[in-house]
C-alpha positions as CSV (number, residue, x, y, z in Angstrom):
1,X,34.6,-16.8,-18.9
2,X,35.6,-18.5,-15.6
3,X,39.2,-19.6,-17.2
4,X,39.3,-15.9,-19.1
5,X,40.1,-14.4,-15.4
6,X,41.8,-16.6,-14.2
7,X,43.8,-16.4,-16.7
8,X,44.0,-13.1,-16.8
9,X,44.9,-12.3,-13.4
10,X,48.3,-15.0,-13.9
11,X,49.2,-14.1,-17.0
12,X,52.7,-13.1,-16.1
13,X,54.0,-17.2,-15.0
14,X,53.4,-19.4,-18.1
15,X,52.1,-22.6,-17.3
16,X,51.4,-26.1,-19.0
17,X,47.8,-27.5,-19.8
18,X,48.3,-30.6,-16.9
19,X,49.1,-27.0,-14.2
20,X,46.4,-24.9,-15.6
21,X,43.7,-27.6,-15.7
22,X,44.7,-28.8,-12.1
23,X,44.3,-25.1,-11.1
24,X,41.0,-24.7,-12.5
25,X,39.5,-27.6,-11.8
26,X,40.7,-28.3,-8.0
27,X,38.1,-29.8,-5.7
28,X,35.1,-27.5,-4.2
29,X,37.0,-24.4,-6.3
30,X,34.2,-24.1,-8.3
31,X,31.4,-25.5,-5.6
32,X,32.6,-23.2,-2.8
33,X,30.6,-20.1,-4.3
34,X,27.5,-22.6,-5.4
35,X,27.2,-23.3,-1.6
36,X,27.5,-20.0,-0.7
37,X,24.7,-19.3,-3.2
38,X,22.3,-22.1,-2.1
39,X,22.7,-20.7,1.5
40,X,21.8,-17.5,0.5
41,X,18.9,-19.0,-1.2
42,X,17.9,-21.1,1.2
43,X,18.3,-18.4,4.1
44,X,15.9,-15.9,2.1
45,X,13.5,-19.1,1.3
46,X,13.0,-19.7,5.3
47,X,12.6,-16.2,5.8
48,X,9.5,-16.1,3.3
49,X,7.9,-19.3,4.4
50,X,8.3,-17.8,8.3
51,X,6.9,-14.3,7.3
52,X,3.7,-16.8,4.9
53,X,3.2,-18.6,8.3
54,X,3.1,-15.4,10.4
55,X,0.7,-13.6,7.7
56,X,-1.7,-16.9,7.6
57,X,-1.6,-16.6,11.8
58,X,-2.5,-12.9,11.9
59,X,-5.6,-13.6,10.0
60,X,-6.7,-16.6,11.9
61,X,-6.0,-14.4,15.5
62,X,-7.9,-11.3,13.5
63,X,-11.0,-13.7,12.8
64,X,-10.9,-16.0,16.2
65,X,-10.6,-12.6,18.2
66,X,-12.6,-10.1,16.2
67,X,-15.7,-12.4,15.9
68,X,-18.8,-11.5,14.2
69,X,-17.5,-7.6,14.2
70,X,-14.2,-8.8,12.1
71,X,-16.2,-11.2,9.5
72,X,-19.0,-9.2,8.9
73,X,-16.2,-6.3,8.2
74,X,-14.2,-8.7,5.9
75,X,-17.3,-9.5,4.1
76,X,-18.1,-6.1,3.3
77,X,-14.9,-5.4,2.3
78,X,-14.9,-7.9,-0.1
79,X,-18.9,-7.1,-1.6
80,X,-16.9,-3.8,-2.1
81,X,-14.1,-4.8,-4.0
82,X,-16.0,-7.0,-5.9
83,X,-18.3,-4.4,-6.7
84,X,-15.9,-1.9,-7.6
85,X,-14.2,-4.9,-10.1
86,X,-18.5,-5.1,-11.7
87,X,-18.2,-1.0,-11.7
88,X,-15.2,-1.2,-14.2
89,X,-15.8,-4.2,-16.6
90,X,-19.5,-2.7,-16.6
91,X,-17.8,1.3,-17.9
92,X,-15.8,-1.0,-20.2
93,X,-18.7,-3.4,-21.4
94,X,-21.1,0.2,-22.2
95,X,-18.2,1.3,-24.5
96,X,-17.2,-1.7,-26.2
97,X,-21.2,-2.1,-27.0
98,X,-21.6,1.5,-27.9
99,X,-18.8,1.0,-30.8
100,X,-20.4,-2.0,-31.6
101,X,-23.7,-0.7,-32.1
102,X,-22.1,2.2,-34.2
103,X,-20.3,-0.2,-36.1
104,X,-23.6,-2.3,-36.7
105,X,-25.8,0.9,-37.2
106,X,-23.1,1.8,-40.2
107,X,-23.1,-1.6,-41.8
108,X,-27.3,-1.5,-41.6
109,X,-27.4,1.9,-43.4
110,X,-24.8,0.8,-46.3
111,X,-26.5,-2.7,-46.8
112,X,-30.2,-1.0,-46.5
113,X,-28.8,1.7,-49.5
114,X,-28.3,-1.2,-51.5
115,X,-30.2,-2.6,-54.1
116,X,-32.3,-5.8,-52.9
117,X,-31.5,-9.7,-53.0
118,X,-33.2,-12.1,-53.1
119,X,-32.7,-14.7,-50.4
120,X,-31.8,-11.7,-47.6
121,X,-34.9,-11.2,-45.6
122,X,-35.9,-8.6,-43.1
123,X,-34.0,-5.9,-45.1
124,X,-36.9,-3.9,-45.1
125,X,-36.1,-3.2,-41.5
126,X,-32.2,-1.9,-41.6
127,X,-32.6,1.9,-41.3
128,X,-35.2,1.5,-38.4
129,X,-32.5,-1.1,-36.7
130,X,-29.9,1.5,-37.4
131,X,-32.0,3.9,-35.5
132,X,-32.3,2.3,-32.7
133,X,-28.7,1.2,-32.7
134,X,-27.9,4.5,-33.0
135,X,-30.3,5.6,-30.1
136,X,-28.6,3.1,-27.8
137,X,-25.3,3.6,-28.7
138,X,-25.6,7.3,-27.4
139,X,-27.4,6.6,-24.5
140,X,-24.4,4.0,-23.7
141,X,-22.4,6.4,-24.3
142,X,-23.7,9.3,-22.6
143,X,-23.8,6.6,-19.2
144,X,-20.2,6.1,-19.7
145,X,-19.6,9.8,-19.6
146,X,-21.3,10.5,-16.4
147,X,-19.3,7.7,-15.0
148,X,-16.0,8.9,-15.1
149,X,-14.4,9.0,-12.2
150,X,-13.4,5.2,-11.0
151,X,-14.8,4.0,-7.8
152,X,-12.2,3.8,-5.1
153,X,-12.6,0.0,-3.5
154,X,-11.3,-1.1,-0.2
155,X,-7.4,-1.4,0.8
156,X,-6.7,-5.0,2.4
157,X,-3.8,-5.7,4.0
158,X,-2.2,-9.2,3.9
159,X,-3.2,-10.5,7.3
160,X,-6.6,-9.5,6.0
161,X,-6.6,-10.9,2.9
162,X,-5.8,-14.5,4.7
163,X,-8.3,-13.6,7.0
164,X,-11.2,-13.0,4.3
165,X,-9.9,-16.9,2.9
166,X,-10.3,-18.4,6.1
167,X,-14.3,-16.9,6.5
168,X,-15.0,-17.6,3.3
169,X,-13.8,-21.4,3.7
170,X,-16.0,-21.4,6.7
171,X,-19.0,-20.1,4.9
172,X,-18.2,-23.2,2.4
């Protein structure tokens, strides 16, 4: 592609292979826009590392200055986020279960409608299993209803977040 334009913007002078290979291939021709590159790169990487070091210094000043009042703040923040996280898997555990025990409570009342085998014990007890699968399964979902409006956790901002690290490395 790199010979296509070049080509294309010198179309008009002809030129042997031994000219257009020594145009193409002259020393640093290609390499002069790599190092412009890597500087780029390297400019935006040191700007990254220096704002990582600045964010990591905030939170050690926010916990060496704020004292007890900034950790035990950072530690509730963090019970409530994790809480929040428990709040949501638990919604989504209730559900999942609830179509489980649906699923189950079907499965009981088709097998228990069946005629008998010998070797399969405790079928006796399938429509009373399906009952109570049944039962739970509503009540699951029912609990799932009346908890639909997500909990809103905390918001932490990076120099907290490093901050929260840091007490919690101290606590061991």
């Amino acid at each position: 592609i790199l010979a296509q334009a070049i080509l294309a913007q010198d179309r008009a002078r002809p030129r042997s292979c031994a000219e257009l290979s020594a145009s193409l291939f002259q020393p640093g021709a290609m390499l002069g826009g790599l190092k412009e590159k890597a500087g780029e790169v390297a400019e935006a990487a040191t700007g990254a590392v220096q704002g990582r070091m600045d964010t990591a210094k905030g939170g050690k000043k926010l916990v060496d200055e704020g004292g007890p009042a900034a950790k035990a703040a950072l530690l509730a923040k963090s019970a409530a986020n994790d809480a929040v996280v428990s709040d949501k898997e638990a919604s989504k555990l209730m559900s999942l279960s609830a179509e489980r025990l649906e699923s189950a409570a079907k499965k009981l009342r088709e097998a228990a409608g069946m005629p008998d085998v010998e070797g399969i014990q405790g079928k006796e007890k399938f429509a009373s299993l399906a009952e109570s699968f049944e039962e739970r399964a509503t009540a699951y979902t029912k609990a799932v209803s009346l908890l639909t409006v997500e909990l809103d956790g905390p918001v932490f901002s990076d120099v907290e977040t490093d901050a929260l690290r840091l007490v919690l490395a101290q606590e061991g």
